[in-house]
VOMARKOL-505633 format. One line per field, with one value per atom (N, C-alpha, C, O, CB): x, y, z; atom name; residue in one letter. Coordinates in steps of 0.001 Angstrom, whole numbers. Last residue first. Glycine has a CB too. Layout:
BEGIN
px	c(X / ...)
py	c(Y / ...)
pz	c(Z / ...)
atomo	c(CA / ...)
residuo	c(a / ...)
END
This chain:
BEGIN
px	c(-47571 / -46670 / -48018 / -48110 / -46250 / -47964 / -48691 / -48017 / -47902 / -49856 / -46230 / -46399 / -46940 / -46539 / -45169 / -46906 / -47028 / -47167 / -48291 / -48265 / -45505 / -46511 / -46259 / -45046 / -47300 / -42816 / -42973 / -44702 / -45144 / -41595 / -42870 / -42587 / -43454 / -44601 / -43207 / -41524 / -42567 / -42403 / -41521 / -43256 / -37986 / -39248 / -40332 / -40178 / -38793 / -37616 / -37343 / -37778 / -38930 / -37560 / -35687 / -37217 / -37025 / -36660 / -39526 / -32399 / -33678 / -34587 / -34405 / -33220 / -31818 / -31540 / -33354 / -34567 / -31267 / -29915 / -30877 / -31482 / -31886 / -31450 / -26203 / -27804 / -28661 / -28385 / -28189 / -24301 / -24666 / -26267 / -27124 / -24546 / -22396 / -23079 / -23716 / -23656 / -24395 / -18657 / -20155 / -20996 / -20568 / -20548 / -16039 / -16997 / -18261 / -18659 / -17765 / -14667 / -15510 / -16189 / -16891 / -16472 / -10943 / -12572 / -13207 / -12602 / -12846 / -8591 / -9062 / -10983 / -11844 / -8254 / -7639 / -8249 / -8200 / -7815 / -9649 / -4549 / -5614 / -6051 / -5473 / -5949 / -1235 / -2241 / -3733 / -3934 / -1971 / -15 / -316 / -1359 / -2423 / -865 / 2214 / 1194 / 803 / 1592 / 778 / 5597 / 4546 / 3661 / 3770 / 4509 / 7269 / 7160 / 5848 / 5208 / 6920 / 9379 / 8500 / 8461 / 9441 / 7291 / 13402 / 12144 / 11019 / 11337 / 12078 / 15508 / 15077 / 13778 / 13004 / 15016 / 16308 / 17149 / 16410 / 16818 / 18973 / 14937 / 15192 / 15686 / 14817 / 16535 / 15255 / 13814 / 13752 / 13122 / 13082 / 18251 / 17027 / 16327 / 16463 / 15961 / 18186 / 18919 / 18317 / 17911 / 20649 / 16733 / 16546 / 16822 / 15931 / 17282 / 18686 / 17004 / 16462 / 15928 / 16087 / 20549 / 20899 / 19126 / 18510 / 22450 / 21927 / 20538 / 20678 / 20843 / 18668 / 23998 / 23671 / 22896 / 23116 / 22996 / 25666 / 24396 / 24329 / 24728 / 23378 / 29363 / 28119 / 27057 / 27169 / 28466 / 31322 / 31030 / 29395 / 28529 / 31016 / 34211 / 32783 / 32256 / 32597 / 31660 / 36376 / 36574 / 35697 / 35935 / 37555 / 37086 / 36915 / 37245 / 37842 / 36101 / 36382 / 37571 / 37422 / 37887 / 37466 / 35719 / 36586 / 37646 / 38834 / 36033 / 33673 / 33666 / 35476 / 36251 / 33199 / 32795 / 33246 / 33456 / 33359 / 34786 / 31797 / 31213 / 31787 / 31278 / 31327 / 31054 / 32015 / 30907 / 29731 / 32700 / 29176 / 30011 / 30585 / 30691 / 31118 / 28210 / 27402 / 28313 / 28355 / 26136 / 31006 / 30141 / 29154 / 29431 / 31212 / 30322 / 30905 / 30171 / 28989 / 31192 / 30053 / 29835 / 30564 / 31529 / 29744 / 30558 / 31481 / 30571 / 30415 / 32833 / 30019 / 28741 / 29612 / 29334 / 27711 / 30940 / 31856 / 30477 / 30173 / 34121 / 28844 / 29754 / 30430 / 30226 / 31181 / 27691 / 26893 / 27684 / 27206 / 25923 / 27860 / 28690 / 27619 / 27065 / 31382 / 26295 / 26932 / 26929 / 26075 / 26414 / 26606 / 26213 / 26975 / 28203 / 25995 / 24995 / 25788 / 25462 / 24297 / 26244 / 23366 / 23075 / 24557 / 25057 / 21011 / 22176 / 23933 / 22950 / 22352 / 26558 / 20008 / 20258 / 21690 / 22061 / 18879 / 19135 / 20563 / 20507 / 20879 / 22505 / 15709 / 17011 / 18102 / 17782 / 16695 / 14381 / 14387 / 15989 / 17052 / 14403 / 13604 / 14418 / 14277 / 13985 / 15241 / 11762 / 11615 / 12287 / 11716 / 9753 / 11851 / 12897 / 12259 / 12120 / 14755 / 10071 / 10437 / 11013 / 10659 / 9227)
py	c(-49012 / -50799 / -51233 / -52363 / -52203 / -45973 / -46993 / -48201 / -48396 / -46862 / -43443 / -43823 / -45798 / -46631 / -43259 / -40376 / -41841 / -42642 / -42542 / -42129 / -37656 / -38064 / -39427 / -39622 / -37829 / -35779 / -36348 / -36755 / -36415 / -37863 / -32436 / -33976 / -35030 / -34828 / -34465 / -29641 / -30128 / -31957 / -32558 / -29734 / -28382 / -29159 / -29703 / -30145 / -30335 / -26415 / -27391 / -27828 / -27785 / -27955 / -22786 / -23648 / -25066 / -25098 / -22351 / -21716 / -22260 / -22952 / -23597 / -23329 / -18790 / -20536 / -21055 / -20845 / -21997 / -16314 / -17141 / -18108 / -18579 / -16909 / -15989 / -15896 / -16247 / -16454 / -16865 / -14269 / -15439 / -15048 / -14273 / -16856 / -11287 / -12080 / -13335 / -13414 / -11082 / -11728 / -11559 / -11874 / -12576 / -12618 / -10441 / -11593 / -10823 / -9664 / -12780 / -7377 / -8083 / -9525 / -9481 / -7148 / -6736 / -7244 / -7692 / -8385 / -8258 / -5699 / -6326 / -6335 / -5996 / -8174 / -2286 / -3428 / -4367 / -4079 / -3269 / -1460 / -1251 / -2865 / -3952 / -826 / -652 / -1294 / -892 / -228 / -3202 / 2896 / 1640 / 822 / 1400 / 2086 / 3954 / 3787 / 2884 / 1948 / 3562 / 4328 / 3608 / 3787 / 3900 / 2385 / 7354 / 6065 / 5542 / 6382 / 5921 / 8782 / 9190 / 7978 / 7279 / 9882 / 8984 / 9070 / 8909 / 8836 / 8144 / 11746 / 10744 / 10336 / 11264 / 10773 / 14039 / 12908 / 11689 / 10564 / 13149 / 16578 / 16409 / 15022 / 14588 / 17597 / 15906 / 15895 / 15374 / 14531 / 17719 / 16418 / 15019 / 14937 / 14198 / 14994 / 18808 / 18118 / 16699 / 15905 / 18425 / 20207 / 20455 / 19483 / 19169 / 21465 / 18808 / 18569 / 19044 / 18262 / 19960 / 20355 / 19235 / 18783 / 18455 / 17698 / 23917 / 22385 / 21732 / 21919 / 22577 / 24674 / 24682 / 23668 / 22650 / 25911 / 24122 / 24367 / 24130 / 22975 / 23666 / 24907 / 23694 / 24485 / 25333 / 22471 / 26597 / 26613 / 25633 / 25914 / 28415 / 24734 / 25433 / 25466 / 24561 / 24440 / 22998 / 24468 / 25166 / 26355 / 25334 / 20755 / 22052 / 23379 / 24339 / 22073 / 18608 / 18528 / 19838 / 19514 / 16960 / 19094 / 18540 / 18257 / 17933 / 17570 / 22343 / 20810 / 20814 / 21766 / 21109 / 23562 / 23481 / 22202 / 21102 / 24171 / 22090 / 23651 / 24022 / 24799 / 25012 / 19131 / 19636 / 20888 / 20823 / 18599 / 16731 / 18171 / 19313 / 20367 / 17860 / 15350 / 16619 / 17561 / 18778 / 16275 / 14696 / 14336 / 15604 / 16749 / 13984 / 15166 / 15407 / 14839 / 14510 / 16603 / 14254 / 13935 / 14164 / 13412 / 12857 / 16500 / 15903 / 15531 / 16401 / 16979 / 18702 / 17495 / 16086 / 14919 / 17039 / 21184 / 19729 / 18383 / 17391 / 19355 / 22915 / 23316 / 21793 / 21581 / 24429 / 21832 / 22154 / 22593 / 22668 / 23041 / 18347 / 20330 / 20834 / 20218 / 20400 / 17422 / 17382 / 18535 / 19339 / 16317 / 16135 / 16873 / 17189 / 17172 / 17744 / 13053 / 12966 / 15160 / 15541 / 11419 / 10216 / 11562 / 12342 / 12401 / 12794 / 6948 / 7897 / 9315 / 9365 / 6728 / 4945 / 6186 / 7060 / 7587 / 7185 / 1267 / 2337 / 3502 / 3282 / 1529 / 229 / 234 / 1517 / 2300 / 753 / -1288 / 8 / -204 / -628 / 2009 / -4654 / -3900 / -2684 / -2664 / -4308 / -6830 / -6057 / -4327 / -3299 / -6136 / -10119 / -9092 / -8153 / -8296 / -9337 / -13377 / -12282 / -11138 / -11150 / -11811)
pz	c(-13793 / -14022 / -14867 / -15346 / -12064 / -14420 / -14174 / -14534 / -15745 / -14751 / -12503 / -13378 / -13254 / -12441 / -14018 / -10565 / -10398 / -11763 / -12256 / -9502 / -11457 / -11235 / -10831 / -10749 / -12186 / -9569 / -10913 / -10267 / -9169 / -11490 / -7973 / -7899 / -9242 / -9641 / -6180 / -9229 / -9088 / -8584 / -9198 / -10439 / -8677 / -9354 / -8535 / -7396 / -10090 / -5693 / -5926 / -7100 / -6670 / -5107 / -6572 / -5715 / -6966 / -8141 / -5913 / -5397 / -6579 / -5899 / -4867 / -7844 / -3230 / -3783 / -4798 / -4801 / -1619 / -5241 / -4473 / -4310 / -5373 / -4375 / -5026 / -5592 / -4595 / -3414 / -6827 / -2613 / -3321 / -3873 / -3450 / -2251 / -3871 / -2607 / -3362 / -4589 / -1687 / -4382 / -5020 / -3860 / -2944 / -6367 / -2042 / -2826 / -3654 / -3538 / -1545 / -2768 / -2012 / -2537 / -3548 / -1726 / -3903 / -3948 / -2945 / -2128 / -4753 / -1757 / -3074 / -2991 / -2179 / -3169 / -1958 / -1186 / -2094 / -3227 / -624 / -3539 / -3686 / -2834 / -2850 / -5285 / -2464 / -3493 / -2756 / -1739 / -3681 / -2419 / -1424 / -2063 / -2285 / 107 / -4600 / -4297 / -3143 / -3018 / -5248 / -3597 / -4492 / -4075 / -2854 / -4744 / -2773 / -2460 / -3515 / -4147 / -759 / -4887 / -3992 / -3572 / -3830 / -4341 / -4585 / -5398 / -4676 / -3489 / -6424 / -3551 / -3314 / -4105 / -4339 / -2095 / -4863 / -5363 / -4468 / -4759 / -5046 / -3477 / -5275 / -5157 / -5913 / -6202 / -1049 / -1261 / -3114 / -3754 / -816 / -608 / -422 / -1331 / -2306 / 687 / -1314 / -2225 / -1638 / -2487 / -2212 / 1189 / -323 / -1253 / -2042 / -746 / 3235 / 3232 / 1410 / 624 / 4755 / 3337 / 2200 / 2345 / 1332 / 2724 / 2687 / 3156 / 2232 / 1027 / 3269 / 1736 / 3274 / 3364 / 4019 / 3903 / -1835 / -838 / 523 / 675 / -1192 / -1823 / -1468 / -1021 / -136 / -185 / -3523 / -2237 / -2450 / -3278 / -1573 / -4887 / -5452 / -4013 / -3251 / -6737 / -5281 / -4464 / -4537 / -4324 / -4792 / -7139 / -7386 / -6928 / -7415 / -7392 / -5032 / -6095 / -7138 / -8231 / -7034 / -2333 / -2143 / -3511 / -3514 / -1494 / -2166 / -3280 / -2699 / -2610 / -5844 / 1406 / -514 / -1240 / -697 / -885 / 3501 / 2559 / 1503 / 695 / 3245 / 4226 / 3478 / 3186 / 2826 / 2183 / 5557 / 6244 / 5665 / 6291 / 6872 / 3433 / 3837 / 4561 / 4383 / 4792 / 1135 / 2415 / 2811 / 2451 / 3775 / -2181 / -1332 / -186 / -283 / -1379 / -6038 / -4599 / -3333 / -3198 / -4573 / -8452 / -7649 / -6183 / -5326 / -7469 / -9962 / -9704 / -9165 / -9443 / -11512 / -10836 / -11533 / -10999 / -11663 / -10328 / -9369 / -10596 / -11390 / -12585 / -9899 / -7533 / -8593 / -9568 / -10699 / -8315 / -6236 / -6364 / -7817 / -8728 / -7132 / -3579 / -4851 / -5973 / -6346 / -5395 / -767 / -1509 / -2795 / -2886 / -835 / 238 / 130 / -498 / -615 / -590 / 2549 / 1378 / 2099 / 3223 / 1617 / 2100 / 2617 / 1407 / 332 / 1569 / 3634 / 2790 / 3228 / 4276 / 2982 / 3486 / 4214 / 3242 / 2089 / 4148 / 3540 / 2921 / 3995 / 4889 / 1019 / 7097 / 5860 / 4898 / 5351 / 6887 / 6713 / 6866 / 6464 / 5269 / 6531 / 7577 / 6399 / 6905 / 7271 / 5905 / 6846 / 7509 / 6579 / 5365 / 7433 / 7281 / 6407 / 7230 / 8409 / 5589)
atomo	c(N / CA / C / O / CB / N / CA / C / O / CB / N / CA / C / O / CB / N / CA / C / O / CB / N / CA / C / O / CB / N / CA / C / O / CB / N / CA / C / O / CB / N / CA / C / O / CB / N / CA / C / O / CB / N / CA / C / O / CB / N / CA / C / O / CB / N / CA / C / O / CB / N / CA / C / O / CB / N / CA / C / O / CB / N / CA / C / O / CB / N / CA / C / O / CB / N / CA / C / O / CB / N / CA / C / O / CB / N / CA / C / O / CB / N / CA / C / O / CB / N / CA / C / O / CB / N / CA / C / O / CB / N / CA / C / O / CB / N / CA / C / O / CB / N / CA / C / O / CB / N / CA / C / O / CB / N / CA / C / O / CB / N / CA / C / O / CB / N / CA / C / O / CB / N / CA / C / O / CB / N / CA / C / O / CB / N / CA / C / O / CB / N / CA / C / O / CB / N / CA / C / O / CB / N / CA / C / O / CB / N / CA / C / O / CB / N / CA / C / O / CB / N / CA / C / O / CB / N / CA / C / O / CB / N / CA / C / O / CB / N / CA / C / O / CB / N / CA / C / O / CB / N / CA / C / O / CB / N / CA / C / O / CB / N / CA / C / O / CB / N / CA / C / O / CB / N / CA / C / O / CB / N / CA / C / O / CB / N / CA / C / O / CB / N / CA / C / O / CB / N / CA / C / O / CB / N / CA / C / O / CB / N / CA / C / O / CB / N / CA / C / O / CB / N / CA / C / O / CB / N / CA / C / O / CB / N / CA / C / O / CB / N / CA / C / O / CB / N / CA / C / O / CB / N / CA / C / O / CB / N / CA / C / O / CB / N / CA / C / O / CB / N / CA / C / O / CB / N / CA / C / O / CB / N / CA / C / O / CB / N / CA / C / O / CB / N / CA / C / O / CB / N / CA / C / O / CB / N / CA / C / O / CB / N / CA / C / O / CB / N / CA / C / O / CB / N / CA / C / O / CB / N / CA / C / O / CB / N / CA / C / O / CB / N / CA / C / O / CB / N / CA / C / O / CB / N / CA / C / O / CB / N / CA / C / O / CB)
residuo	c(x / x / x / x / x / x / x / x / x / x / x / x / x / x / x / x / x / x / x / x / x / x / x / x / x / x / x / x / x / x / x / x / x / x / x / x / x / x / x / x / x / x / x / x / x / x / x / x / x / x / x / x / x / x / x / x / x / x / x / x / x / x / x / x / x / x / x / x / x / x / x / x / x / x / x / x / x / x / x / x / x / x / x / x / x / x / x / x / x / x / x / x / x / x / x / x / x / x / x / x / x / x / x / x / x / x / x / x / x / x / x / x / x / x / x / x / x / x / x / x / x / x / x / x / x / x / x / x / x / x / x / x / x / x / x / x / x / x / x / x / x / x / x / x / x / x / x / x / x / x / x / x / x / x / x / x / x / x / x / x / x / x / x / x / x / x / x / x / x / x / x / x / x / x / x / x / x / x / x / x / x / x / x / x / x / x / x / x / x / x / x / x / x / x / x / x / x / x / x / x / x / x / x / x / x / x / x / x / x / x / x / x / x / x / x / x / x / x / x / x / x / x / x / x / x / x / x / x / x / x / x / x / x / x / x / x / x / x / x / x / x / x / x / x / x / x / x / x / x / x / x / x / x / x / x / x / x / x / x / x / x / x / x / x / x / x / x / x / x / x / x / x / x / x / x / x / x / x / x / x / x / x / x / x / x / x / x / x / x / x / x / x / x / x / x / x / x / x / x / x / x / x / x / x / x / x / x / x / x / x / x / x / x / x / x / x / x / x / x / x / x / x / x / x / x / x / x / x / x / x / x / x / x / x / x / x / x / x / x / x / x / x / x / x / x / x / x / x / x / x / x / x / x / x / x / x / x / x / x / x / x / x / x / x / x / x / x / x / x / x / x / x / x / x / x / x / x / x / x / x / x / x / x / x / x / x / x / x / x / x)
END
């Protein structure tokens, strides 16, 4: 099994038209709207959290206790 991290492109995105720009960009490439500075902000909003980490599983049951034997039969008469 490969257990690769997925590839994150963050990108910033205009708040006036909501036009995806590269992070370098300080204005919108199709507007001209000046871009938020931190993109750490705009992460935090657009990435989702991570899942819970499952739960242990169960412990066995412990075992009962062992049964006492029957009585031994009597001697029956031929």
């Amino acid at each position: 099994m490969c257990f690769r991290p997925s590839t994150l492109t963050v990108t910033k995105k205009c708040p006036q038209c909501g036009h995806e720009n590269d992070t370098q960009e300080k204005t919108c490439t199709e507007c001209g709207a000046e871009l938020p500075d931190n993109v750490l902000d705009l992460l935090d909003a657009s990435v989702p959290a991570a899942p819970p980490a499952p739960g242990a599983p169960g412990a066995p049951a412990a075992p009962g206790a062992p049964v006492a034997p029957g009585a031994p039969k009597p001697p029956t008469a031929s």
